[in-house]
N, CA, C and O atoms as a Tripos MOL2 file, in Angstrom:
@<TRIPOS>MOLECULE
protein
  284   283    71     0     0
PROTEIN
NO_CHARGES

@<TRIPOS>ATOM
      1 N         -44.6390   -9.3240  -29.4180 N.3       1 UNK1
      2 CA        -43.3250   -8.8310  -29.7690 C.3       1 UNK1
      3 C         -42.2810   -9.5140  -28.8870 C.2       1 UNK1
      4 O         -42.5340   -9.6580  -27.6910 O.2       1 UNK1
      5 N         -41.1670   -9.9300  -29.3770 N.am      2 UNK2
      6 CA        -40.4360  -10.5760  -28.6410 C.3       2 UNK2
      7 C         -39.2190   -9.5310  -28.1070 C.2       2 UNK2
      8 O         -38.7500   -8.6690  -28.8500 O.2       2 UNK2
      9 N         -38.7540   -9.7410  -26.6450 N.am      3 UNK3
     10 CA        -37.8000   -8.7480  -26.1130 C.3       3 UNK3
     11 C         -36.7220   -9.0700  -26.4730 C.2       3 UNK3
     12 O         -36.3130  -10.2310  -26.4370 O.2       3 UNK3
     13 N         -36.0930   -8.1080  -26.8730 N.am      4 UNK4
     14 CA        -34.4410   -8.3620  -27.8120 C.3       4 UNK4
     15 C         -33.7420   -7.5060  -26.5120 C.2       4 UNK4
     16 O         -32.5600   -7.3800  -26.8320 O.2       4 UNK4
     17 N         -33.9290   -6.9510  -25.3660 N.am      5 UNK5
     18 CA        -32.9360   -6.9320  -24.1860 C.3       5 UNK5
     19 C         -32.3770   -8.1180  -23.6000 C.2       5 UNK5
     20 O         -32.9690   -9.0960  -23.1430 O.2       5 UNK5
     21 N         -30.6960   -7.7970  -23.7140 N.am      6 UNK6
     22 CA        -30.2510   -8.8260  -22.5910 C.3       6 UNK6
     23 C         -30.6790   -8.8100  -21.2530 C.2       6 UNK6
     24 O         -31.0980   -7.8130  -20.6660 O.2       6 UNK6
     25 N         -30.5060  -10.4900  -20.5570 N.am      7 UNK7
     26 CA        -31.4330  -10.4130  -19.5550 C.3       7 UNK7
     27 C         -29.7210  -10.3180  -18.4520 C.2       7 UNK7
     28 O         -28.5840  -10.6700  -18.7670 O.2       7 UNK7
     29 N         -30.1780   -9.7750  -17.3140 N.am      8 UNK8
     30 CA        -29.3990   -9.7070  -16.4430 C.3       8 UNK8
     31 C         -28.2430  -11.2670  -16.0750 C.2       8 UNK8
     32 O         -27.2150  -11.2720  -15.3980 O.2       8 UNK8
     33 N         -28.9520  -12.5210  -16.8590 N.am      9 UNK9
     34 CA        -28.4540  -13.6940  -15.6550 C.3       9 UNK9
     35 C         -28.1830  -14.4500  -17.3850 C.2       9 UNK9
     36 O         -27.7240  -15.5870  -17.2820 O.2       9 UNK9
     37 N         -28.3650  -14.0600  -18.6420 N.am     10 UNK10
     38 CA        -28.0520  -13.9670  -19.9650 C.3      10 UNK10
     39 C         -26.8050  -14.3660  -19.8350 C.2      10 UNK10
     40 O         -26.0700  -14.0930  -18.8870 O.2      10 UNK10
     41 N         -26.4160  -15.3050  -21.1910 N.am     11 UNK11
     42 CA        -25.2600  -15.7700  -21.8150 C.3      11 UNK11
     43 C         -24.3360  -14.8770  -21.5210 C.2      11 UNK11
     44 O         -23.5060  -15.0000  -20.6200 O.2      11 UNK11
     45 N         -24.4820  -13.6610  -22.5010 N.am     12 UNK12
     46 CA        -23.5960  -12.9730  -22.9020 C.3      12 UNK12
     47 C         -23.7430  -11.8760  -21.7940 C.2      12 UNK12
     48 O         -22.8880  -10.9910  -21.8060 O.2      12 UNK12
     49 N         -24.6690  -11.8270  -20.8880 N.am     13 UNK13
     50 CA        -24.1820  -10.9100  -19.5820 C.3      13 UNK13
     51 C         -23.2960  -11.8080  -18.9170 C.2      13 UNK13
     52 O         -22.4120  -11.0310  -18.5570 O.2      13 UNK13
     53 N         -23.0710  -12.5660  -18.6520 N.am     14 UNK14
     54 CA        -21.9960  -13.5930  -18.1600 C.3      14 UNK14
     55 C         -20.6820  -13.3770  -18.7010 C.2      14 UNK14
     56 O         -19.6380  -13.0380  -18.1430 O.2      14 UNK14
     57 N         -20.9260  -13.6230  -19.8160 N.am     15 UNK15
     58 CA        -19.4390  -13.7800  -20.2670 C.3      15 UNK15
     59 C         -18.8290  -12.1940  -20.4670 C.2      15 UNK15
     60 O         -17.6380  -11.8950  -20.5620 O.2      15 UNK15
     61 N         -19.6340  -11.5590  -20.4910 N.am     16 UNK16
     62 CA        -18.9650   -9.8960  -20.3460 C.3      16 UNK16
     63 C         -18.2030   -9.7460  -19.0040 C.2      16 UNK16
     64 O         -17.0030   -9.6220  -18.7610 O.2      16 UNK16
     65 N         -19.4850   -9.8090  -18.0840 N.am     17 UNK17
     66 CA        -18.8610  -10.5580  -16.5180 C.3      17 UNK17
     67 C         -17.5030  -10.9070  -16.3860 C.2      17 UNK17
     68 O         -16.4770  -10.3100  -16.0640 O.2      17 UNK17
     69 N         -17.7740  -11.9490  -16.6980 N.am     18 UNK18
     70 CA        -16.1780  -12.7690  -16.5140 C.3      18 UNK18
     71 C         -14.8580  -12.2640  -17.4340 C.2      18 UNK18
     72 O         -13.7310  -12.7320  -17.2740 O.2      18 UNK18
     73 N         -15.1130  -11.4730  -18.1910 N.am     19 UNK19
     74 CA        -14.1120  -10.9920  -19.1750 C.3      19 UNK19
     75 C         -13.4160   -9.4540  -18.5190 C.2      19 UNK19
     76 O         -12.3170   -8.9270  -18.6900 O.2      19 UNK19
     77 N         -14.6150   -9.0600  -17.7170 N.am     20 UNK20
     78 CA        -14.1470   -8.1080  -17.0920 C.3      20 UNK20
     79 C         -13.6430   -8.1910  -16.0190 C.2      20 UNK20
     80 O         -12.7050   -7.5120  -15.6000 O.2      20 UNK20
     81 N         -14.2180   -9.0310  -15.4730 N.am     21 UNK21
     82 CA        -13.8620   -9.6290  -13.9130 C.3      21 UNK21
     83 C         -11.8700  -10.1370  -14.1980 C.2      21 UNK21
     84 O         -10.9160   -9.7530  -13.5210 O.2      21 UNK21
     85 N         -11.8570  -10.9220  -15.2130 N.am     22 UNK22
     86 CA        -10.3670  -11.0650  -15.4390 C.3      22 UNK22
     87 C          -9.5330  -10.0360  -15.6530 C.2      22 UNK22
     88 O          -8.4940   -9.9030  -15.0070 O.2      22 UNK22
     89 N         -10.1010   -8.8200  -17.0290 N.am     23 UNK23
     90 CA         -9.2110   -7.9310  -17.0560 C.3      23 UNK23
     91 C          -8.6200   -7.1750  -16.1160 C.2      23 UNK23
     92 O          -7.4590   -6.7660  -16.0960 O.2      23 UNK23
     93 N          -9.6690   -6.9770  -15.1710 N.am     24 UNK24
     94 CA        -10.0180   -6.2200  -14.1560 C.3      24 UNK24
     95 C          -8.9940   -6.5450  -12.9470 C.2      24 UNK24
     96 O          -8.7500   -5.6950  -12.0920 O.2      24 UNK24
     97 N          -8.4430   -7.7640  -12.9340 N.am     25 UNK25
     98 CA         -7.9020   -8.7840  -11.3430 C.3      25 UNK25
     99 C          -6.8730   -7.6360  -11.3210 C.2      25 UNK25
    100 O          -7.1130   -6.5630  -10.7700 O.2      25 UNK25
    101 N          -5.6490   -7.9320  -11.9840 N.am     26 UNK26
    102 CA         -4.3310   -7.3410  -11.7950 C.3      26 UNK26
    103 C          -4.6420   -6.2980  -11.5270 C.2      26 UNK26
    104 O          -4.2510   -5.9700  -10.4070 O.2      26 UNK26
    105 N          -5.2880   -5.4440  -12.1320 N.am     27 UNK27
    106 CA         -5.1380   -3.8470  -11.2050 C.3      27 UNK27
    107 C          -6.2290   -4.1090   -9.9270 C.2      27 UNK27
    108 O          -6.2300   -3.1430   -9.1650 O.2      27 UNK27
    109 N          -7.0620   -5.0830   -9.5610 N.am     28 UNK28
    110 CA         -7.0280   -4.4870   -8.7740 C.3      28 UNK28
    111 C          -6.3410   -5.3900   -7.2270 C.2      28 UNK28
    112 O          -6.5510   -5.3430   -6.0150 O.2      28 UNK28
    113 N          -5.7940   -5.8640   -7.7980 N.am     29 UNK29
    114 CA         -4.2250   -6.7510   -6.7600 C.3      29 UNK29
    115 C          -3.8850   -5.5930   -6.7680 C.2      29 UNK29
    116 O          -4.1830   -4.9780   -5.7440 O.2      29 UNK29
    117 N          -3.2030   -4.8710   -7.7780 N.am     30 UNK30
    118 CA         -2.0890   -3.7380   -7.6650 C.3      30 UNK30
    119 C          -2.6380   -2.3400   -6.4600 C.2      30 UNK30
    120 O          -2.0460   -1.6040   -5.6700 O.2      30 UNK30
    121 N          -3.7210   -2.4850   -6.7860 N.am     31 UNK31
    122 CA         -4.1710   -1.3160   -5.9360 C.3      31 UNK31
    123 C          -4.5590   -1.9890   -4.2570 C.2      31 UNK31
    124 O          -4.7030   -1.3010   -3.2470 O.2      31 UNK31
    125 N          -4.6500   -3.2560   -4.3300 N.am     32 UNK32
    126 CA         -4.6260   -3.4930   -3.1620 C.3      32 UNK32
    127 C          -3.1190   -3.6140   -2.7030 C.2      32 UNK32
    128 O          -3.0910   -3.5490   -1.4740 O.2      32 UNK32
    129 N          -2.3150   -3.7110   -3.0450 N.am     33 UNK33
    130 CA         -0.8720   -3.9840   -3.1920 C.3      33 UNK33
    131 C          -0.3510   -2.3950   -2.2410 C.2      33 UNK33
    132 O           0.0400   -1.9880   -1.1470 O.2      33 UNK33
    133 N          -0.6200   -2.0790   -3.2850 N.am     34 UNK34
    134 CA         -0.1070   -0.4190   -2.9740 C.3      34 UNK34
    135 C          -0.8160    0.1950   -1.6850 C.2      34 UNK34
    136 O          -0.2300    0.7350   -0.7470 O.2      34 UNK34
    137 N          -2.2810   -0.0040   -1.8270 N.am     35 UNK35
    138 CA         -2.7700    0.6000   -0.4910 C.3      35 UNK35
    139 C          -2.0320    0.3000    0.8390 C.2      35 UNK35
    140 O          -1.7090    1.1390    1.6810 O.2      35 UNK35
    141 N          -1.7400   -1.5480    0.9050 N.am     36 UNK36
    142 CA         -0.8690   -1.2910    2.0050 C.3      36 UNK36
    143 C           0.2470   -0.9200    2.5250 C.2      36 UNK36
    144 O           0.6460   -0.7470    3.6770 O.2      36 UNK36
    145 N           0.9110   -0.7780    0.9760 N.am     37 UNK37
    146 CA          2.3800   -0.5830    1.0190 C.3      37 UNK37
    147 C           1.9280    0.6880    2.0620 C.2      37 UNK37
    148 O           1.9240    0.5490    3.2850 O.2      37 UNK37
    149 N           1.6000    1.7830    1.4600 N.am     38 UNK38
    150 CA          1.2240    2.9880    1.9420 C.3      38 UNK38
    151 C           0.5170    3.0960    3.6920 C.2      38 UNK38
    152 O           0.8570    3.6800    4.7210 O.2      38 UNK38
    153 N          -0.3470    2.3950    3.3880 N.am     39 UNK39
    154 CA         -0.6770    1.7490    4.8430 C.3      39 UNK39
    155 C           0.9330    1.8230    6.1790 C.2      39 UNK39
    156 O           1.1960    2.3960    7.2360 O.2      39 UNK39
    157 N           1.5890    0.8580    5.2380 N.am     40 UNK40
    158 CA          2.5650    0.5370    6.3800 C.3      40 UNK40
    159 C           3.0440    1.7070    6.2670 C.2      40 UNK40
    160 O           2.9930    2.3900    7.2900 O.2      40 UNK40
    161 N           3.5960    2.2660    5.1520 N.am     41 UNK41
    162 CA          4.6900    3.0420    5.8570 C.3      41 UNK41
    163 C           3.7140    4.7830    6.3270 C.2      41 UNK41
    164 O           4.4490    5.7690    6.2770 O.2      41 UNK41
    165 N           2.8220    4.9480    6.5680 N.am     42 UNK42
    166 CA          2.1110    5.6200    7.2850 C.3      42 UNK42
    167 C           1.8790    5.3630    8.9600 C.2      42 UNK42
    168 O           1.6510    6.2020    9.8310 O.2      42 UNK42
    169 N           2.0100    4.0310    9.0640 N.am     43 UNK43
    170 CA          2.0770    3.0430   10.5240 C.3      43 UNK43
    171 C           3.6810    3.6840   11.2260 C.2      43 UNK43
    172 O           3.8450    4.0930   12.3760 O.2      43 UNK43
    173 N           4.5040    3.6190   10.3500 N.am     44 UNK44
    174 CA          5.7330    3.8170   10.4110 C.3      44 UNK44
    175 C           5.8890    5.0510   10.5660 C.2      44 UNK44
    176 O           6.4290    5.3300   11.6370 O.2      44 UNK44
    177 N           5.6200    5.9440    9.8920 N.am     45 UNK45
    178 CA          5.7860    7.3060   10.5740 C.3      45 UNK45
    179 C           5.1300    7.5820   11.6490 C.2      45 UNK45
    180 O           5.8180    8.0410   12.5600 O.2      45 UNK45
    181 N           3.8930    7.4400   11.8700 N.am     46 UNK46
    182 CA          3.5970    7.4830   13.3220 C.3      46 UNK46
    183 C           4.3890    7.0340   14.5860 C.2      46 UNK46
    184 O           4.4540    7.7430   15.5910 O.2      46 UNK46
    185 N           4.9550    5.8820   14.4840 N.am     47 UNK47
    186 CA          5.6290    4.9490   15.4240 C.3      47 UNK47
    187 C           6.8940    6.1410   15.4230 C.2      47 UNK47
    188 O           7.2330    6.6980   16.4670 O.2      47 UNK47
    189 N           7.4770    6.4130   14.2060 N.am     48 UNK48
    190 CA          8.6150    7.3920   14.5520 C.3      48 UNK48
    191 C           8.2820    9.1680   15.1200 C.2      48 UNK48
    192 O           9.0580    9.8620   15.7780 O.2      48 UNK48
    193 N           7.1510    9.4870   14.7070 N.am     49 UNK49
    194 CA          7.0500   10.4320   15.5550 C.3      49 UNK49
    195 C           7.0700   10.3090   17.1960 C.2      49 UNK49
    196 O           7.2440   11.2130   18.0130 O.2      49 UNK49
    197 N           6.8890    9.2250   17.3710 N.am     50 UNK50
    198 CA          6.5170    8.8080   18.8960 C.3      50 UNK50
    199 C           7.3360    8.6280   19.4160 C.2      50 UNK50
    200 O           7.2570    8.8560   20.6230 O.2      50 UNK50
    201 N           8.4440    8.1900   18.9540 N.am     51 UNK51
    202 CA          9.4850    8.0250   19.2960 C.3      51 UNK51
    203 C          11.1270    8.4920   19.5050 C.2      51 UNK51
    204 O          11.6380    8.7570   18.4160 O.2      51 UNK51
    205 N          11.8490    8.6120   20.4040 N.am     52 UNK52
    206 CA         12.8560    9.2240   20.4960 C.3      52 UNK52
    207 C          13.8250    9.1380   19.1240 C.2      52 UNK52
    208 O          14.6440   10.0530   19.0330 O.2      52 UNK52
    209 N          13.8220    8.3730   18.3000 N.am     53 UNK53
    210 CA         14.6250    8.0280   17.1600 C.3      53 UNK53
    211 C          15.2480    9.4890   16.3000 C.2      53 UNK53
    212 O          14.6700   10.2160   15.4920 O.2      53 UNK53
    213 N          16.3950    9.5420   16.7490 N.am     54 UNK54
    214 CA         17.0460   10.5580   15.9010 C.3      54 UNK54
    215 C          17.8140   10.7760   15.1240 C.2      54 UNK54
    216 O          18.1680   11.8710   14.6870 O.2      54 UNK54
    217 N          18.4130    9.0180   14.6710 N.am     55 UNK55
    218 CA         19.1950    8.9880   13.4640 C.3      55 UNK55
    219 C          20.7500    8.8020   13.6060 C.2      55 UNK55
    220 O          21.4130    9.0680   14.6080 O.2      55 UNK55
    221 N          21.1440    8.3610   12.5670 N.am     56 UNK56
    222 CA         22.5990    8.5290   12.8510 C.3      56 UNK56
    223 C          23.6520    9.9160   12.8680 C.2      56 UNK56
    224 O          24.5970   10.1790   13.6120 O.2      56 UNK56
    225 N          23.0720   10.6470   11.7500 N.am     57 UNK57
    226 CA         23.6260   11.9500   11.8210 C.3      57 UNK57
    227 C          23.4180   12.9130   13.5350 C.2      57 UNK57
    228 O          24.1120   13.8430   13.9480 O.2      57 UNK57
    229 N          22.4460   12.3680   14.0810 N.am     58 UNK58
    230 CA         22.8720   13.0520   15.1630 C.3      58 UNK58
    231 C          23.8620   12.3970   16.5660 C.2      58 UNK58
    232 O          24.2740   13.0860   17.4990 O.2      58 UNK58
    233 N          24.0900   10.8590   16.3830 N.am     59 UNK59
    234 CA         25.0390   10.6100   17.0660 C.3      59 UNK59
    235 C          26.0230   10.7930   16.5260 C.2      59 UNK59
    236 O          26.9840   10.6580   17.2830 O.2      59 UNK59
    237 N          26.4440   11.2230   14.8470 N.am     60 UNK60
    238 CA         27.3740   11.7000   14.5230 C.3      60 UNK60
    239 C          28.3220   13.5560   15.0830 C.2      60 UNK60
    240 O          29.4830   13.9610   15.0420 O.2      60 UNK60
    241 N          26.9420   14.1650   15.5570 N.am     61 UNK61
    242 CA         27.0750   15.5940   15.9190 C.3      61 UNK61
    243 C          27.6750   15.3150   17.6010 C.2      61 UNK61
    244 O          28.5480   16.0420   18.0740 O.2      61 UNK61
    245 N          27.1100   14.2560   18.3190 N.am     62 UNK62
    246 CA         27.3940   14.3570   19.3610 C.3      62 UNK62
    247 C          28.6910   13.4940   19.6710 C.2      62 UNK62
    248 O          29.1940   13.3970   20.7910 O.2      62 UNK62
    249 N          29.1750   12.8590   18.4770 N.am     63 UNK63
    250 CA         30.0540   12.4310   19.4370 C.3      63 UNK63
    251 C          31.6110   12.7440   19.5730 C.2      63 UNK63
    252 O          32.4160   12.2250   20.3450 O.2      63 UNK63
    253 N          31.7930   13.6230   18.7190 N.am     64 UNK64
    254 CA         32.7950   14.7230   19.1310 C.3      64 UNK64
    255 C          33.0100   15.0060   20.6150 C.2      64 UNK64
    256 O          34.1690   15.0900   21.0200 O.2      64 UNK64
    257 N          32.0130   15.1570   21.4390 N.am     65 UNK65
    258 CA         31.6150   15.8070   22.4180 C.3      65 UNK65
    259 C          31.9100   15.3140   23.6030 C.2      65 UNK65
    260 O          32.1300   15.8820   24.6730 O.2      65 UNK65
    261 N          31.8860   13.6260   23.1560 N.am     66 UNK66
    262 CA         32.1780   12.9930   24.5490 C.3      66 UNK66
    263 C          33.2580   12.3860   24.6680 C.2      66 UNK66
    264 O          34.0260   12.3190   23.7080 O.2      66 UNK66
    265 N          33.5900   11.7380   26.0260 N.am     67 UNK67
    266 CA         35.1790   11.7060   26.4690 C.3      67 UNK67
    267 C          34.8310   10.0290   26.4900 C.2      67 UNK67
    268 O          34.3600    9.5430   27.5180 O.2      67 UNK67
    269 N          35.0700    9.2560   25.3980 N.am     68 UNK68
    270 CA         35.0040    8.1960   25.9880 C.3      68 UNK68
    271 C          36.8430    7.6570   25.6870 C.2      68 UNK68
    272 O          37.6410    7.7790   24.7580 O.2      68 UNK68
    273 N          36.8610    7.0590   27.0160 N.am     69 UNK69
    274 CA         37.8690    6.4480   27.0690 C.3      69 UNK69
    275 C          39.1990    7.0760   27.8290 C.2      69 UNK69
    276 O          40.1620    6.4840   28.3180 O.2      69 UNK69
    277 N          38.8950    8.5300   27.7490 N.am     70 UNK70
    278 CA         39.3890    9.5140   28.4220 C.3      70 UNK70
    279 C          39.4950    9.3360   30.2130 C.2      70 UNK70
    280 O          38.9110    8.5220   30.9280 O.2      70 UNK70
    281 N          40.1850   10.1100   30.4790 N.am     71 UNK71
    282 CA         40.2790   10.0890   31.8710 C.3      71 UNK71
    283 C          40.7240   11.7080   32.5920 C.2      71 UNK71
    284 O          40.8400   11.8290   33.8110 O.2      71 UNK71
@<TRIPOS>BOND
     1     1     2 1
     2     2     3 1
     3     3     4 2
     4     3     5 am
     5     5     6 1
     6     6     7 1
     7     7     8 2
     8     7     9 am
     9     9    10 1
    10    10    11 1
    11    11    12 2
    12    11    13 am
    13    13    14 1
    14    14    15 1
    15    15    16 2
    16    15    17 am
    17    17    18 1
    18    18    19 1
    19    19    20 2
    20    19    21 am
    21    21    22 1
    22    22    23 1
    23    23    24 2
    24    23    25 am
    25    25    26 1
    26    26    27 1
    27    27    28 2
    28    27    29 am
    29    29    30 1
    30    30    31 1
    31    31    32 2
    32    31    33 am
    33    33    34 1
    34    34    35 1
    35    35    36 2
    36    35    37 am
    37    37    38 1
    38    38    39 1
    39    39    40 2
    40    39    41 am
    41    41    42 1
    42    42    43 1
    43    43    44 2
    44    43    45 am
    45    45    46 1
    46    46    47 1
    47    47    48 2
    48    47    49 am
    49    49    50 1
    50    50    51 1
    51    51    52 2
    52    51    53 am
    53    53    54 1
    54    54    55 1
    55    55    56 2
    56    55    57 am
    57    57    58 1
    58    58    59 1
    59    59    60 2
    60    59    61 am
    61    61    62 1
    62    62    63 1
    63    63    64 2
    64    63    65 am
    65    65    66 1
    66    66    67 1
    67    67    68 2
    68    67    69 am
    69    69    70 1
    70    70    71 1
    71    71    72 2
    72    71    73 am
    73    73    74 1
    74    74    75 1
    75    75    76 2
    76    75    77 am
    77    77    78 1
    78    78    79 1
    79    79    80 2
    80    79    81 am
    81    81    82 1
    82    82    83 1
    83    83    84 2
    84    83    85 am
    85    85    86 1
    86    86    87 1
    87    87    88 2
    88    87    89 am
    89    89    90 1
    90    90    91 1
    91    91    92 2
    92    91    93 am
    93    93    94 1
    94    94    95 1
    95    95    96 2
    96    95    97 am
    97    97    98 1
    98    98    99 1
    99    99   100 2
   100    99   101 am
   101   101   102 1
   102   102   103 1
   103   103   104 2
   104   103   105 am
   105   105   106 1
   106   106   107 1
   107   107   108 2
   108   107   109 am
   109   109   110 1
   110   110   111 1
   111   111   112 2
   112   111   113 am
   113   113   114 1
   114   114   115 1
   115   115   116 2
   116   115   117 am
   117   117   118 1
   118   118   119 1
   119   119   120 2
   120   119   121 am
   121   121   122 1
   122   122   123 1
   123   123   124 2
   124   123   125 am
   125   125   126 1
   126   126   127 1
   127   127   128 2
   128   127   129 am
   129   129   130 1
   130   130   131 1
   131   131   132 2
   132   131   133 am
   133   133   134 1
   134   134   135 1
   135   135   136 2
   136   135   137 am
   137   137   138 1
   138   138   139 1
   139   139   140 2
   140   139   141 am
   141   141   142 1
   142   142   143 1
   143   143   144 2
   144   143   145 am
   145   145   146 1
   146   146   147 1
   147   147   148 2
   148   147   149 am
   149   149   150 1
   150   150   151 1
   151   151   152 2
   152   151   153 am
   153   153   154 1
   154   154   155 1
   155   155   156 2
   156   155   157 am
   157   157   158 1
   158   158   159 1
   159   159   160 2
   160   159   161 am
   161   161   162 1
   162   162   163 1
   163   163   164 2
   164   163   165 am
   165   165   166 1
   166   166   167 1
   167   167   168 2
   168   167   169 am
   169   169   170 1
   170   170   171 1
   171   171   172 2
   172   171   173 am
   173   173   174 1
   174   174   175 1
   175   175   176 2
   176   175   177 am
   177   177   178 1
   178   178   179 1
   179   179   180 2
   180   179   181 am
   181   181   182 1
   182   182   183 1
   183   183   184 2
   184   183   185 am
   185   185   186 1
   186   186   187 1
   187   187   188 2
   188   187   189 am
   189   189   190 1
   190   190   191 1
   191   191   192 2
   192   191   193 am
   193   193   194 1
   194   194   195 1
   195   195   196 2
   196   195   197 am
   197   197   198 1
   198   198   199 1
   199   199   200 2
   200   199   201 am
   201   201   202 1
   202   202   203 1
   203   203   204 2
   204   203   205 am
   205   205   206 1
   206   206   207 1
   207   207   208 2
   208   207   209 am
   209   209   210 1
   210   210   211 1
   211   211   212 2
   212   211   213 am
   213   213   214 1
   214   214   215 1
   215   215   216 2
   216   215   217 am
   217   217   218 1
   218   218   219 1
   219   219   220 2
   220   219   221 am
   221   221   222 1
   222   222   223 1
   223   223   224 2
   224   223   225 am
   225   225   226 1
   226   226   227 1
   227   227   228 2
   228   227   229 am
   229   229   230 1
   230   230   231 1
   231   231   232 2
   232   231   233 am
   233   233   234 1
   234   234   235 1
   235   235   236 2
   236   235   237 am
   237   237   238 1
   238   238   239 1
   239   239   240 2
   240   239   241 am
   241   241   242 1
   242   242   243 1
   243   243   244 2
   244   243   245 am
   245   245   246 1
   246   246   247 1
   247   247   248 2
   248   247   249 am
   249   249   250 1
   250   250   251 1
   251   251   252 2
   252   251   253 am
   253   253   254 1
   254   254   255 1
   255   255   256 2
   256   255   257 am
   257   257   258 1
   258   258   259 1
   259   259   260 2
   260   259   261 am
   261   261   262 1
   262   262   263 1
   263   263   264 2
   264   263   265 am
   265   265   266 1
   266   266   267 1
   267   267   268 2
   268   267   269 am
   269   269   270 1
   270   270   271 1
   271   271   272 2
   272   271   273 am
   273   273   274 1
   274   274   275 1
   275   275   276 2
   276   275   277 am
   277   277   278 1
   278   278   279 1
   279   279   280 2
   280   279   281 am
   281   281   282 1
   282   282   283 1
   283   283   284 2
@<TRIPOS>SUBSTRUCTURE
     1 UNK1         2 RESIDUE 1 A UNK
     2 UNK2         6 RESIDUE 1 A UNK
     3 UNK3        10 RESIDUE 1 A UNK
     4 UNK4        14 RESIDUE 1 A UNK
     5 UNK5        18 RESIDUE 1 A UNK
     6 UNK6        22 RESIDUE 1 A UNK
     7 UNK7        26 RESIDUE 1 A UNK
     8 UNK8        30 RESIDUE 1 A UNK
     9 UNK9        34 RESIDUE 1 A UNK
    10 UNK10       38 RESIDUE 1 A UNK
    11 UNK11       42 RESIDUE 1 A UNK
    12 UNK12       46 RESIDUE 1 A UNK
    13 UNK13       50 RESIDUE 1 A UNK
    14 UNK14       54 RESIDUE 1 A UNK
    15 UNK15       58 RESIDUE 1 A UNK
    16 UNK16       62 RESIDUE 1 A UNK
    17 UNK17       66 RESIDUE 1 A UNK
    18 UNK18       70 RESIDUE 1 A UNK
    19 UNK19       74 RESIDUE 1 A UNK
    20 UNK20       78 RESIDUE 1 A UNK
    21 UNK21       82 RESIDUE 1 A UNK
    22 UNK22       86 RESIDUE 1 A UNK
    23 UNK23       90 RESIDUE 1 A UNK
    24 UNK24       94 RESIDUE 1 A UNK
    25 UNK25       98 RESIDUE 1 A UNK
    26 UNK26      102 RESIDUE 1 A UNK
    27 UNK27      106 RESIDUE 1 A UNK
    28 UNK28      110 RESIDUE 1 A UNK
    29 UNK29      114 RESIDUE 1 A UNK
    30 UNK30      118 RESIDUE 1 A UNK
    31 UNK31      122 RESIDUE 1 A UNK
    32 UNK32      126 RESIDUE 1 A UNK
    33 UNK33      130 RESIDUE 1 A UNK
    34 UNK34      134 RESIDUE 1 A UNK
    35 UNK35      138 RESIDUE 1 A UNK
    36 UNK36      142 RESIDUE 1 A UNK
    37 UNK37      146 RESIDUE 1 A UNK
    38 UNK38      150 RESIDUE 1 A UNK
    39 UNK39      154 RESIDUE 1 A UNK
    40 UNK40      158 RESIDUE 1 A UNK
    41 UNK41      162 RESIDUE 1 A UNK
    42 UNK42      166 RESIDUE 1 A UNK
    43 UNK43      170 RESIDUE 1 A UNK
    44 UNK44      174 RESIDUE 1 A UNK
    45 UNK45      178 RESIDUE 1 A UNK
    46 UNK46      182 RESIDUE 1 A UNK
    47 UNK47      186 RESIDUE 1 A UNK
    48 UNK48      190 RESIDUE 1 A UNK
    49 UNK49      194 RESIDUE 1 A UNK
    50 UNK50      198 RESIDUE 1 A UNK
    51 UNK51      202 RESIDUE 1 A UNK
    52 UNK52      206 RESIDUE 1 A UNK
    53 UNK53      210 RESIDUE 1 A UNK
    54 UNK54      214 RESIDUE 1 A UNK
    55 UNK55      218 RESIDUE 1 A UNK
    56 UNK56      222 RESIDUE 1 A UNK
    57 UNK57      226 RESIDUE 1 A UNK
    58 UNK58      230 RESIDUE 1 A UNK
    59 UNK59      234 RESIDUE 1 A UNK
    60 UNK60      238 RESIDUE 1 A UNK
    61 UNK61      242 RESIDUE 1 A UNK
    62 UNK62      246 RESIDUE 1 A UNK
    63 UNK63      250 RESIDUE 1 A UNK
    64 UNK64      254 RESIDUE 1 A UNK
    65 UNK65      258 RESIDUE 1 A UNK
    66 UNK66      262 RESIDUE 1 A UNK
    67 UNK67      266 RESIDUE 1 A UNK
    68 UNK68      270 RESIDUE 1 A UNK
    69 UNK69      274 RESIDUE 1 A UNK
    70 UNK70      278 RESIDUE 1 A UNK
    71 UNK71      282 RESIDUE 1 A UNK
């Protein structure tokens, strides 16, 4: 009896292969894309928790407050 299964290393397992392997690229660029986007700005919040950084609205609160130029 002759085996009518495709063989693993087969024509047409190949070219399924490669058909998927193409469809397949762009998403998964995109998802590598995105992971780091996310990556960084996760890097980034850390660095700002750590840090004294408080923005402009609060040198806006304080600077009512001070005498510059004053005497």
């Amino acid at each position: 009896m002759k085996e009518t299964t495709p063989k693993e290393n087969g024509t047409l397992a190949a070219a399924v292969k490669n058909v998927v392997s193409e469809s397949v690229k762009p998403l998964a660029e995109q998802v590598e894309k995105l992971t780091r986007e996310i990556r960084d700005q996760q890097v980034a919040q850390e660095v700002l928790l750590q840090t004294t950084a408080k923005g402009i609205s609060y040198e806006e609160l304080l600077l009512p407050n001070c005498k510059i130029g004053r005497s």
